[in-house]
N, CA and C atoms as a LAMMPS dump frame, in Angstrom:
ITEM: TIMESTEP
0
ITEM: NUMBER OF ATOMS
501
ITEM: BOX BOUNDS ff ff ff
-5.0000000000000000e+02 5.0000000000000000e+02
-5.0000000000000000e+02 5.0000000000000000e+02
-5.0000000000000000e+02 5.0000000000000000e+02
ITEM: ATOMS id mol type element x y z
1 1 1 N 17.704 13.213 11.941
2 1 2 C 18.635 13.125 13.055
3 1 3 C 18.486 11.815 13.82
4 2 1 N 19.837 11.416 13.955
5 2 2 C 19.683 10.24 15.02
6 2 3 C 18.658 10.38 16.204
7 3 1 N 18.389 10.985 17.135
8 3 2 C 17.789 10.968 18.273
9 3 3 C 16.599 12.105 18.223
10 4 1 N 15.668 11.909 16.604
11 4 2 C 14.701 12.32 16.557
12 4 3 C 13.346 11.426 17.558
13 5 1 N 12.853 12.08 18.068
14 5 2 C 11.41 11.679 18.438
15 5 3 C 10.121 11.32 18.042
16 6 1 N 10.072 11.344 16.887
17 6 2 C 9.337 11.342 16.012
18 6 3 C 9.101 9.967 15.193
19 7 1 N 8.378 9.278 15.031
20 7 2 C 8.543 7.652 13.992
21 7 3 C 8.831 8.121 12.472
22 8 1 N 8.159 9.462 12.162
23 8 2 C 8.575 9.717 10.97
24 8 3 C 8.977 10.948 10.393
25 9 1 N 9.98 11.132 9.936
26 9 2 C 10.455 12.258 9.575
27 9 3 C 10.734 12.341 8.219
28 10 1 N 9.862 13.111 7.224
29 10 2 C 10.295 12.608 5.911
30 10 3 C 9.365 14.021 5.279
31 11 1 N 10.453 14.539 3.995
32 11 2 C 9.822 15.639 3.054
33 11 3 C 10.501 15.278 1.713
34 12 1 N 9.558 15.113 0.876
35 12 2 C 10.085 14.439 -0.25
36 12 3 C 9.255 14.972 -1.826
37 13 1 N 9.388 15.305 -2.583
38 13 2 C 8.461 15.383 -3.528
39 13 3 C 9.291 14.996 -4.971
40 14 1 N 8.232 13.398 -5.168
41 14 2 C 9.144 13.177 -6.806
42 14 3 C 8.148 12.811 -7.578
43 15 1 N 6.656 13.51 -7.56
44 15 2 C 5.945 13.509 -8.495
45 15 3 C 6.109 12.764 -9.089
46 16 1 N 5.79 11.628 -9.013
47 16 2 C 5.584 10.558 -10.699
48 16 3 C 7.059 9.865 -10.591
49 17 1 N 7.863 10.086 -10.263
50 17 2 C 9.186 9.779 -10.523
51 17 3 C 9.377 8.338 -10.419
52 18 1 N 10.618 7.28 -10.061
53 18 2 C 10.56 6.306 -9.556
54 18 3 C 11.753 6.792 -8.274
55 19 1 N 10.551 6.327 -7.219
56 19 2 C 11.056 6.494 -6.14
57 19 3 C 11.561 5.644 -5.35
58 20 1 N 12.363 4.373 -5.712
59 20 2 C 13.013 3.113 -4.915
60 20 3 C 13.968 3.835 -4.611
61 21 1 N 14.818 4.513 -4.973
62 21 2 C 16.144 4.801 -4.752
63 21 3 C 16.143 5.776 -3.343
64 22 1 N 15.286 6.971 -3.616
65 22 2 C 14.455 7.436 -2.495
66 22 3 C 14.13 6.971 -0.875
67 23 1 N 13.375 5.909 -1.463
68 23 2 C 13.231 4.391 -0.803
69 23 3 C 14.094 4.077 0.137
70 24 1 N 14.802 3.088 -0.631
71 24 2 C 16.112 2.213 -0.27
72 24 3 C 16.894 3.197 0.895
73 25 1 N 16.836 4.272 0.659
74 25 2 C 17.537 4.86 1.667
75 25 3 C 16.569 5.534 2.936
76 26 1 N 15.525 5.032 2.963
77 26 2 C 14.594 5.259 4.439
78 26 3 C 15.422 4.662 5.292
79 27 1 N 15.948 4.592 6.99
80 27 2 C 15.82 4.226 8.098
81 27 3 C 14.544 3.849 8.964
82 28 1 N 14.141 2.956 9.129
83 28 2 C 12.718 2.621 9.644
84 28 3 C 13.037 2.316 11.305
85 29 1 N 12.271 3.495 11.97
86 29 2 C 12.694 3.241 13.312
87 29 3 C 11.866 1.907 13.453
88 30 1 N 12.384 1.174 15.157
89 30 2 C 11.802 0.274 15.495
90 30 3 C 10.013 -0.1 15.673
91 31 1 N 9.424 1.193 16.039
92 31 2 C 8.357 0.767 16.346
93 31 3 C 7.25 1.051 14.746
94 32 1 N 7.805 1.828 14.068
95 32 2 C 7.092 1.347 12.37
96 32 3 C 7.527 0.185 12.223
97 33 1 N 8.719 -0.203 12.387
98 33 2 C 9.087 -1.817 12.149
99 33 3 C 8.054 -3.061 12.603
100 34 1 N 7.594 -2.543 13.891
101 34 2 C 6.873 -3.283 14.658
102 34 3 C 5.382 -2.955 14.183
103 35 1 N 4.684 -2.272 14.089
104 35 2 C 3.444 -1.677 13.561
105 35 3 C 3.314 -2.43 11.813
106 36 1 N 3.962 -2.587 11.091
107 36 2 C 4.016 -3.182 9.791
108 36 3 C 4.642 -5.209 10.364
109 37 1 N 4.949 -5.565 10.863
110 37 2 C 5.367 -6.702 10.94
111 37 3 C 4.515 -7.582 11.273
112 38 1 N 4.066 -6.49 12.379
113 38 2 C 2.362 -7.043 12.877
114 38 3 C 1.644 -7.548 12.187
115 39 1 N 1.421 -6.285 10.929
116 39 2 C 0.036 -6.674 10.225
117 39 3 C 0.861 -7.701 9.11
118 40 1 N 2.047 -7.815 8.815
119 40 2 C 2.597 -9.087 7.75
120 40 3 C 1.909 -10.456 8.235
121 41 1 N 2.287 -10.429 10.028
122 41 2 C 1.815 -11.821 10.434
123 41 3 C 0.146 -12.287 10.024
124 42 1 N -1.008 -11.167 9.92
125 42 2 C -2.194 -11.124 9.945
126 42 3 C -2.355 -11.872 8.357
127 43 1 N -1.297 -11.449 7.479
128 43 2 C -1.705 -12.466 6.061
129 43 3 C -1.308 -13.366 5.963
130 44 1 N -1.933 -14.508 4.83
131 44 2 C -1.367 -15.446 5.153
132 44 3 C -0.453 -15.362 3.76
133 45 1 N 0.515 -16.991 3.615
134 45 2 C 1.624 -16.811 2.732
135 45 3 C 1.64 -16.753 1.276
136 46 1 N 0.258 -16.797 0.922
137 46 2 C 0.062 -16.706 -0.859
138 46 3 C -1.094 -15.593 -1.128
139 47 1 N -0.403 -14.561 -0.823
140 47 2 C -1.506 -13.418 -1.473
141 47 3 C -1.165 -12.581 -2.384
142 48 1 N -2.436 -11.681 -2.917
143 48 2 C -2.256 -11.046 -3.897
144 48 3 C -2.056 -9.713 -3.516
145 49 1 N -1.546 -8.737 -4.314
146 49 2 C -2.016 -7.227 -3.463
147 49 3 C -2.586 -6.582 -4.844
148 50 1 N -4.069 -6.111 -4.447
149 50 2 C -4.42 -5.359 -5.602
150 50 3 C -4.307 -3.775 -5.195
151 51 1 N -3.748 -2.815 -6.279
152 51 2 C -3.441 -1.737 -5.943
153 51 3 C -4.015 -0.747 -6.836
154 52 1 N -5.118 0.207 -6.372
155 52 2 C -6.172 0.56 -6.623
156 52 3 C -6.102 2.278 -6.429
157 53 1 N -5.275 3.049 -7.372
158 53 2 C -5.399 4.398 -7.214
159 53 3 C -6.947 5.353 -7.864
160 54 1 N -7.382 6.232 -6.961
161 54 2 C -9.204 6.242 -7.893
162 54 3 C -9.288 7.584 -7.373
163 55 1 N -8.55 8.536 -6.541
164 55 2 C -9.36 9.712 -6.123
165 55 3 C -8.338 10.556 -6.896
166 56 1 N -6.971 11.185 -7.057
167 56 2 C -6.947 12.367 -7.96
168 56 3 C -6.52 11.693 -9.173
169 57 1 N -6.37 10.344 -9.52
170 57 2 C -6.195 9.802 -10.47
171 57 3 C -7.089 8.289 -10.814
172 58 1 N -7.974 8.367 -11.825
173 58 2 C -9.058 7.597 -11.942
174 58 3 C -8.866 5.941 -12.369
175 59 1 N -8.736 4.578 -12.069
176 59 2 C -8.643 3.669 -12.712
177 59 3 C -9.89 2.675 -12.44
178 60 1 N -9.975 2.054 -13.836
179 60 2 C -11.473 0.755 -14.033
180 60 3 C -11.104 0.017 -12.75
181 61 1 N -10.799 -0.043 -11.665
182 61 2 C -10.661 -1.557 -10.615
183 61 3 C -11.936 -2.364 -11.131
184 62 1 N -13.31 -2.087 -11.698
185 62 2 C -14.427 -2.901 -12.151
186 62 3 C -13.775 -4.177 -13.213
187 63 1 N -13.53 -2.952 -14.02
188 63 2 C -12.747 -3.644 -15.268
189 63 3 C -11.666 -4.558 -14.855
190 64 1 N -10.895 -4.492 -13.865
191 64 2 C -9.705 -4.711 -13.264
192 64 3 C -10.542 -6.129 -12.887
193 65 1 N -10.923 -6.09 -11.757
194 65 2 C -11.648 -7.329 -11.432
195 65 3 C -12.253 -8.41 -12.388
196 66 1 N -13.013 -7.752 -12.896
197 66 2 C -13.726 -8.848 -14.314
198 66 3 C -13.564 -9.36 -15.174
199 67 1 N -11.78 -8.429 -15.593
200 67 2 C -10.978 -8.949 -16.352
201 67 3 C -10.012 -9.903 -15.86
202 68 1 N -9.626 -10.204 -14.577
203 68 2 C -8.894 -10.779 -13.917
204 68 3 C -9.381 -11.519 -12.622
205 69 1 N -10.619 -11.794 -13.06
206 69 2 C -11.254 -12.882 -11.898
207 69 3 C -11.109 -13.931 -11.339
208 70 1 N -10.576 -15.242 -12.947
209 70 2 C -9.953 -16.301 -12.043
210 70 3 C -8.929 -15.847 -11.456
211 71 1 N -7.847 -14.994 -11.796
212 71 2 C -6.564 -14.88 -11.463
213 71 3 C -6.722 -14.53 -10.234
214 72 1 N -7.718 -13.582 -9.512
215 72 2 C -7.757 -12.928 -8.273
216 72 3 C -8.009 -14.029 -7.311
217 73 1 N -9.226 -14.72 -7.838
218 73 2 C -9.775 -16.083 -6.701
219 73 3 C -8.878 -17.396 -6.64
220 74 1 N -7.644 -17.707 -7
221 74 2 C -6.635 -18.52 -7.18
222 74 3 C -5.873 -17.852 -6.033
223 75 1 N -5.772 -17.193 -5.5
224 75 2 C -4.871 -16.838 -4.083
225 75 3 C -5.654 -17.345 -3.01
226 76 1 N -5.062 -17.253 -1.532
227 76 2 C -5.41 -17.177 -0.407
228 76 3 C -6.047 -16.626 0.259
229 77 1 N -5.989 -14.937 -0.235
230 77 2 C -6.157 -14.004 0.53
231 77 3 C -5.688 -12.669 -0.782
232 78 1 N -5.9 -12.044 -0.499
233 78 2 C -5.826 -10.473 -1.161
234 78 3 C -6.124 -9.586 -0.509
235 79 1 N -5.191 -8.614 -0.75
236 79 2 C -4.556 -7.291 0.348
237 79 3 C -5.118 -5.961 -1.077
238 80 1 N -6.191 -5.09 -0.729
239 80 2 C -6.168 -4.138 -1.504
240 80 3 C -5.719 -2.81 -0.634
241 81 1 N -4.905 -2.108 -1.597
242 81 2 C -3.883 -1.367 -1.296
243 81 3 C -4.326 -0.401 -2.016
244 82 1 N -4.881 0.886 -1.314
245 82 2 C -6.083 1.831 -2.133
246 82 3 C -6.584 3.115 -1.479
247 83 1 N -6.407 4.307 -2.259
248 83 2 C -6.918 5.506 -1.287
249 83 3 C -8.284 5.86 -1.792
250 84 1 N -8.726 4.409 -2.339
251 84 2 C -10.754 5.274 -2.382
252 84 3 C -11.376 3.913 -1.298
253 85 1 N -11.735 4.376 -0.584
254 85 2 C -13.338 3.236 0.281
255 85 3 C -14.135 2.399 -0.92
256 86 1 N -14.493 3.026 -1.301
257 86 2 C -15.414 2.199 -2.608
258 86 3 C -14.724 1.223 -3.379
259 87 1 N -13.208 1.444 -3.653
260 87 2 C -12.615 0.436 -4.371
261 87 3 C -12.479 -0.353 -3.49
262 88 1 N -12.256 -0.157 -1.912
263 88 2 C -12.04 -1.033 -0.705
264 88 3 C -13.375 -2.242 -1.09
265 89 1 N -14.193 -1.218 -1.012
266 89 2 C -15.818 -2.479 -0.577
267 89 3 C -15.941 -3.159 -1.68
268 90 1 N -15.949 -2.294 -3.23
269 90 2 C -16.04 -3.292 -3.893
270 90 3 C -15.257 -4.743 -4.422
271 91 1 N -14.023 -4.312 -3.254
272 91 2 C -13.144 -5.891 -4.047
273 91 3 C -13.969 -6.737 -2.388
274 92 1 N -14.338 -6.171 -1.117
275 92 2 C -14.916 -6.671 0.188
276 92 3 C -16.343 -7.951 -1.035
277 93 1 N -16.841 -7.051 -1.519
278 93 2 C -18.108 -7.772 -1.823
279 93 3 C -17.766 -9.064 -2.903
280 94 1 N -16.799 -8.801 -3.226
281 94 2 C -16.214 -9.664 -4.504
282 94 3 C -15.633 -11.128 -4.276
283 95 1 N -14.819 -10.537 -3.034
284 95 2 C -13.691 -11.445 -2.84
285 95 3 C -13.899 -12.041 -1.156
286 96 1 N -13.825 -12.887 -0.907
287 96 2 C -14.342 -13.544 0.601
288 96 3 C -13.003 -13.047 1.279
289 97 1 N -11.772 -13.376 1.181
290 97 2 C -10.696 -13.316 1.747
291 97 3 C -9.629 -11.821 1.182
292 98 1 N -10.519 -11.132 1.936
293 98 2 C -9.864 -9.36 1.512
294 98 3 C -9.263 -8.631 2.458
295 99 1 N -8.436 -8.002 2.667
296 99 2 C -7.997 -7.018 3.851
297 99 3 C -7.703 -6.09 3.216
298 100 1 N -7.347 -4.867 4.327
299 100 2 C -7.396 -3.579 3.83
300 100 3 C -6.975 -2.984 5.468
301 101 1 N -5.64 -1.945 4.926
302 101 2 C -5.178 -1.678 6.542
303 101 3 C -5.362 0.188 6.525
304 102 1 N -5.697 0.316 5.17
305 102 2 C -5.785 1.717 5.082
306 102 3 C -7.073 2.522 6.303
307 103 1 N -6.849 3.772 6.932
308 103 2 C -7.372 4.642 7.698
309 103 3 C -8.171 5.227 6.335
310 104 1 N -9.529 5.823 6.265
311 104 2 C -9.986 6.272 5.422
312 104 3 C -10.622 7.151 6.006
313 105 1 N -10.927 8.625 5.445
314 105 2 C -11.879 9.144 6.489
315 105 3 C -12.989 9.228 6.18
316 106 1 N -14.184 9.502 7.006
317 106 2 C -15.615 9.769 7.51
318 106 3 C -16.068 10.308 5.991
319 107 1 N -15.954 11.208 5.822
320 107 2 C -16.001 12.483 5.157
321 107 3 C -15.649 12.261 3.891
322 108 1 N -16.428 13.023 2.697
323 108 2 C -15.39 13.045 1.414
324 108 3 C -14.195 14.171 1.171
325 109 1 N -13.109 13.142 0.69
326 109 2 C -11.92 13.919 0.747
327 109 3 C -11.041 13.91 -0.874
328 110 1 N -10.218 14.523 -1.2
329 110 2 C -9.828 14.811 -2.544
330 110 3 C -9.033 13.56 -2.48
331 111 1 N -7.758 13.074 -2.181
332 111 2 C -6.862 12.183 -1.769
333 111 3 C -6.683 12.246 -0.437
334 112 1 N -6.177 11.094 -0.274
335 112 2 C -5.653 11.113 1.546
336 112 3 C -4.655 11.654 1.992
337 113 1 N -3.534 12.135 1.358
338 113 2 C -3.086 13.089 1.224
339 113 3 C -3.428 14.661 1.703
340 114 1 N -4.784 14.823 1.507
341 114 2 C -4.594 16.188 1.9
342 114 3 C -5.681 15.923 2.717
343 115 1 N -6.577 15.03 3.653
344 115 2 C -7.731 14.661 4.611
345 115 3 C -7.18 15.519 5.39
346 116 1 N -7.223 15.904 6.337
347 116 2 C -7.032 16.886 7.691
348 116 3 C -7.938 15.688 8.614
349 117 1 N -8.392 14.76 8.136
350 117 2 C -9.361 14.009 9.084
351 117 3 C -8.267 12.749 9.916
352 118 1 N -7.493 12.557 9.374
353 118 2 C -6.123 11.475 9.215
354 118 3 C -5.414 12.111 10.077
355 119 1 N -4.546 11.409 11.313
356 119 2 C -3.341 12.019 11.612
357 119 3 C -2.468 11.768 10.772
358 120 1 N -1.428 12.697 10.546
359 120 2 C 0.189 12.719 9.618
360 120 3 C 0.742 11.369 10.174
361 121 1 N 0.681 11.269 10.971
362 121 2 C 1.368 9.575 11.962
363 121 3 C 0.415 8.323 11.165
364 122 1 N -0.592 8.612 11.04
365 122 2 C -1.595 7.436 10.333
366 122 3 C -1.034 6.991 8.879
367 123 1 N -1.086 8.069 8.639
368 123 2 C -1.068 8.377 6.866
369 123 3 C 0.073 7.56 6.268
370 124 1 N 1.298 7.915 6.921
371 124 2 C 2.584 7.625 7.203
372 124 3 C 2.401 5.924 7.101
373 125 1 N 2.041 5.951 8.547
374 125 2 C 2.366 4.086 8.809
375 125 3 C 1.256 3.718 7.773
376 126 1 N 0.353 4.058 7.326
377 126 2 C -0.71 3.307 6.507
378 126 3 C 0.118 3.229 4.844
379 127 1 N 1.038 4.188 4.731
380 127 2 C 1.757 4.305 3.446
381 127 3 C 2.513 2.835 3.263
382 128 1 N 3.377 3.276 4.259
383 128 2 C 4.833 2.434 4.8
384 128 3 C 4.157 1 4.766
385 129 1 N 2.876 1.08 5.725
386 129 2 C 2.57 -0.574 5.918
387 129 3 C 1.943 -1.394 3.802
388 130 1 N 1.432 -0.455 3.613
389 130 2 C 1.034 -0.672 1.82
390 130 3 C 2.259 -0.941 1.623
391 131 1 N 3.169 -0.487 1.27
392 131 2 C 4.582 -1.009 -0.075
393 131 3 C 5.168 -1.999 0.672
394 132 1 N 5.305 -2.434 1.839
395 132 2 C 5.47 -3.221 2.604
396 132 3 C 4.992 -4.462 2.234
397 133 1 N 4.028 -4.676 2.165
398 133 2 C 2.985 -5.607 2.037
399 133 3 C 2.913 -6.069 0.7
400 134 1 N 2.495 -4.78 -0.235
401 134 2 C 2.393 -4.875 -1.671
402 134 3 C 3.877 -5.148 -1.668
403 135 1 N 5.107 -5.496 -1.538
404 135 2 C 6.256 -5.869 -1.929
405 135 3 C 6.587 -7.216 -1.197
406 136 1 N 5.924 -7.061 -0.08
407 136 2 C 5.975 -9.267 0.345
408 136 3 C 5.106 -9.863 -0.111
409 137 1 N 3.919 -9.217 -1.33
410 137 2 C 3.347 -9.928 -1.968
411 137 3 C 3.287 -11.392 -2.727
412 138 1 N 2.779 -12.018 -3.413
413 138 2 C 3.585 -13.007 -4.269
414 138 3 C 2.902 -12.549 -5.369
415 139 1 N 2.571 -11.728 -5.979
416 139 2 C 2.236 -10.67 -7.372
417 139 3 C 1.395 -9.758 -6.914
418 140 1 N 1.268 -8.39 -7.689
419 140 2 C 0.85 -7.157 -7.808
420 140 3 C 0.518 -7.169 -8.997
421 141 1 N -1.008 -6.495 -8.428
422 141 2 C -1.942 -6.247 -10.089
423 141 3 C -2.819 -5.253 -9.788
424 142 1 N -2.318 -4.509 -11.385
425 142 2 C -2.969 -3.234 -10.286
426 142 3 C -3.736 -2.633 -12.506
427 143 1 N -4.214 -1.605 -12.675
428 143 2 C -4.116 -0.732 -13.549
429 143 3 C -4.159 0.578 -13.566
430 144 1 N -3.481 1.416 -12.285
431 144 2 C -3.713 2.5 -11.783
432 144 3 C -2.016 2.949 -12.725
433 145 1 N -2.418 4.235 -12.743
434 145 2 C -1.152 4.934 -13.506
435 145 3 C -0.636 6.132 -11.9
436 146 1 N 0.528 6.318 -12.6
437 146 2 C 1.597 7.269 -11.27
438 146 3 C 2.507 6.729 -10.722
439 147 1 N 3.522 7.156 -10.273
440 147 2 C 4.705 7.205 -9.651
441 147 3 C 4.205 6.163 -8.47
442 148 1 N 3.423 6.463 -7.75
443 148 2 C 3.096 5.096 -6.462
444 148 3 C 3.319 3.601 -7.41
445 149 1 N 2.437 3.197 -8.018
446 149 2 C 2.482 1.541 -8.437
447 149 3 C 3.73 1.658 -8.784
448 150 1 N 4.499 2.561 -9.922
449 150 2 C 5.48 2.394 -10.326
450 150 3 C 6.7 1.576 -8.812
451 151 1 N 6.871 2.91 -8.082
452 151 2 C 7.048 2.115 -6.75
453 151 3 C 6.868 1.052 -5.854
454 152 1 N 6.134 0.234 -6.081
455 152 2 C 5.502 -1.105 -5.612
456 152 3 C 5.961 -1.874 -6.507
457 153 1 N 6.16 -1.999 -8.088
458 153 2 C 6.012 -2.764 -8.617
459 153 3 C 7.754 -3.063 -8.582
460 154 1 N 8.931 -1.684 -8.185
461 154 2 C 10.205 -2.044 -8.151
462 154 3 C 10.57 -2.189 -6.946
463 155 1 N 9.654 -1.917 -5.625
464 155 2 C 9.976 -2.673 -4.875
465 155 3 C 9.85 -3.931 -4.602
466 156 1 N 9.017 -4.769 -5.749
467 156 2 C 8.366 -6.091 -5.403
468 156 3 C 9.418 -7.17 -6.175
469 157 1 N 10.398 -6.142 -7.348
470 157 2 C 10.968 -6.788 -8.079
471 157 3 C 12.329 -6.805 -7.129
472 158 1 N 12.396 -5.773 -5.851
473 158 2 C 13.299 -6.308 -5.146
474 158 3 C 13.165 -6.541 -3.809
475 159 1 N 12.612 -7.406 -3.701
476 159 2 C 11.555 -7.924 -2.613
477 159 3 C 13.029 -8.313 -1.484
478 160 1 N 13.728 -9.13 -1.556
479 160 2 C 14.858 -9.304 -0.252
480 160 3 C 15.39 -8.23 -0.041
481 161 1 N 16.049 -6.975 -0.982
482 161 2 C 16.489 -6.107 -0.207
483 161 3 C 15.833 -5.124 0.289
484 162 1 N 14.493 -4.964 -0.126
485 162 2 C 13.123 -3.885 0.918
486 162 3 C 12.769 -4.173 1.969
487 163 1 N 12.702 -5.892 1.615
488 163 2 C 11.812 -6.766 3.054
489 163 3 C 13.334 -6.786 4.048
490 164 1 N 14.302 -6.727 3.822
491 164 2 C 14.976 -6.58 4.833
492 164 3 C 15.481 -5.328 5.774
493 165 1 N 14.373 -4.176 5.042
494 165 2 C 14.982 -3.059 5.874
495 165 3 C 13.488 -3.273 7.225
496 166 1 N 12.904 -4.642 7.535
497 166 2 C 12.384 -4.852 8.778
498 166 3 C 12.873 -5.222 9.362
499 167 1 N 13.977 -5.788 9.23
500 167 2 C 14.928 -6.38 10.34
501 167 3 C 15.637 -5.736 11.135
């Protein structure tokens, strides 16, 4: 509804699917607009986004890294985009110039998805601010399987008309 109260209002389930189309048709109120624009300014203009799925679905990020080392240290900066901590630290220890905007919780949790430790408002903008990011990227490298990368990787291939639903 127009004159919801809420920053996010959204029930969706497409399992695995490709979900741009999905996507493309979000409305992004102003202040997610503002909460993600923010953190755009915080990177700088040649980064990578590595995208790192590891808790209900398992991928090498080790392998990922070691196989793709010069390629990673040839950027500016690199944005890992990731619902395990451990894949967080280990690209932290790797890589000098790393960020990471994800909320993670305290506690061990199955996915972030189902944390109860997370507000629904967190989860949300921490989603929104990832494909965001991972799509103003200047490449995505990832070896995680599922419907998410799939999503990143066609929003990145349409990077002016995603990046313009911040305006």
């Amino acid at each position: 509804p127009i004159n919801a109260d809420e920053n996010v209002i959204l029930h969706s389930r497409c399992g695995g699917g490709d979900g741009l189309e999905f996507f493309k048709n979000l409305l992004l109120c102003e202040n997610i607009k503002n909460i993600i624009n923010k953190k755009l300014t915080i990177l700088k203009e040649n980064y990578l986004c590595i995208q790192v799925r590891n808790t209900d679905y398992k991928c090498d990020y080790k392998y990922l890294y070691e196989n793709n080392k010069e390629y990673i240290h040839n950027f500016d900066q690199v944005y890992i985009c990731t619902d395990d901590k451990h894949a967080y630290d280990f690209f932290k220890s790797k890589i000098f110039n790393v960020l990471c905007f994800t909320t993670f919780p305290e506690n061990p949790y199955r996915n972030l998805h189902r944390s109860e430790e997370i507000l629904p408002s967190a989860k949300m903008e921490d989603l929104l601010t990832d494909i965001f990011i991972a799509t103003n990227s200047t490449s995505i490298l990832s070896n995680s399987k599922g419907g998410f990368i799939r999503l990143l990787q066609n929003c990145h291939k349409n990077k002016k008309y995603i990046m313009n639903m911040l305006s």
